[in-house]
N, C-alpha and C positions, 0 to 999 in steps of 0.2 A: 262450914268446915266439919263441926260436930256430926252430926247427919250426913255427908259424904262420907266419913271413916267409919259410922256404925252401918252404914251400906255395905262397901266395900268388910267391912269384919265380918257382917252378916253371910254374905256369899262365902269368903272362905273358910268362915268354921264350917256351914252347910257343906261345902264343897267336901272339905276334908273329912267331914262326918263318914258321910256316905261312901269316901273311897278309903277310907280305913277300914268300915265293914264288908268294904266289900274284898280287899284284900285278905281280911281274916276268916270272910266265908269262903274263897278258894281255896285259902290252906287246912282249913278244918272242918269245910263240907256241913257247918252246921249254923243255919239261920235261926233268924227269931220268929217260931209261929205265931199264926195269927191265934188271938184268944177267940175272936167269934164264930172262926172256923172250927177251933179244936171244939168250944163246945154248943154251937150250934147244925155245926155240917155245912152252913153256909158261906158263900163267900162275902166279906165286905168290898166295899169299892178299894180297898189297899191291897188286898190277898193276889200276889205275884209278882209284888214292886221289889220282890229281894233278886229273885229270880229274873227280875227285868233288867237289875241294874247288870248284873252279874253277863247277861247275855250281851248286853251291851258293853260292858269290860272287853268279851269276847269279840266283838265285832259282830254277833250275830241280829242281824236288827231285826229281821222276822218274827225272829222267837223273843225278841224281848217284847214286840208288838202284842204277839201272841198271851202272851203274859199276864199284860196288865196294858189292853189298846186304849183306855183312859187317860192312865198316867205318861202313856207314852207321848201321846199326844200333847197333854200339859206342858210335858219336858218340852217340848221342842215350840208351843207357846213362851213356857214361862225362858229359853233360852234368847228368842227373839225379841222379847220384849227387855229383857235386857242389858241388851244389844243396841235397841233403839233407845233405851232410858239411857245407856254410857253415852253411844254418839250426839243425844241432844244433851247430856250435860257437858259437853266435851266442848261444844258449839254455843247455846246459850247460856249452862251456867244453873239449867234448871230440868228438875226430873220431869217426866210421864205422869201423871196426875190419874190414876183411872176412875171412875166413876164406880159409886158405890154400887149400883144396878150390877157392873161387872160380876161380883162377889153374890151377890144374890142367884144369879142364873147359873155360877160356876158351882153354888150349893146345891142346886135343882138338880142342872146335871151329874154332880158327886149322887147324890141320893137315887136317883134315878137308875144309873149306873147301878147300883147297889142292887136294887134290887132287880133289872132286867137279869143280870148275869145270873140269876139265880132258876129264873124260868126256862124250865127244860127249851121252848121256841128260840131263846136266844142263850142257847148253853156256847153257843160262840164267841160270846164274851168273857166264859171261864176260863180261870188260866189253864193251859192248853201246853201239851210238847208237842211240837211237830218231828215231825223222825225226817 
């Protein structure tokens, strides 16, 4: 029971985090830069996730893709999984279990991420407007 309510708190502080900022970057158009952008010029694997959420506020899914296609992706993993962790605890009573390797590879590819985006060949992965 302990562990089901720190799930469920988990998700909607998270939940609520993120759409309080992002309500207060609509109204006053001012996010939180990234620091290793400001002072390296680089982008890290997070650099567009404000402008992600925000597109996605909007409905715009392109451009939130465009954004941050990392994180976008994540969201709609870490959405389905769940999704799958509610209906099987919903059913048997017990979460999704995932294997540590998961976390290991999800590091690789964060980092990887990181720095492809930064290589002029794959500037496609910079956050990006699309007009």
């Amino acid at each position: 029971m302990k562990k089901k309510l720190l799930y469920q708190n988990y998700f909607v502080v998270t939940f609520s985090i993120f759409l309080v900022y992002g309500i207060l970057y609509i109204f006053t158009k001012r996010g939180i830069p990234c620091v290793i952008h400001k002072i390296t010029g680089l982008y890290c694997p997070g650099c567009g996730i404000t402008r992600m959420f925000i597109s996605l506020f909007k409905l715009n899914i392109y451009q939130a893709f465009r954004y941050n296609p990392l994180v976008f992706i994540l969201l709609i993993m870490c959405i389905i999984y769940f999704l799958a962790d509610f209906l099987k605890f919903k059913i048997s009573k017990t979460h999704i279990k995932l294997p540590k390797s998961i976390y290991i590879i999800l590091l690789i590819i964060v980092i990887l991420f990181g720095i492809l985006r930064n290589i002029p060949l794959f500037s496609y992965l910079a956050p990006t407007i699309v007009n």
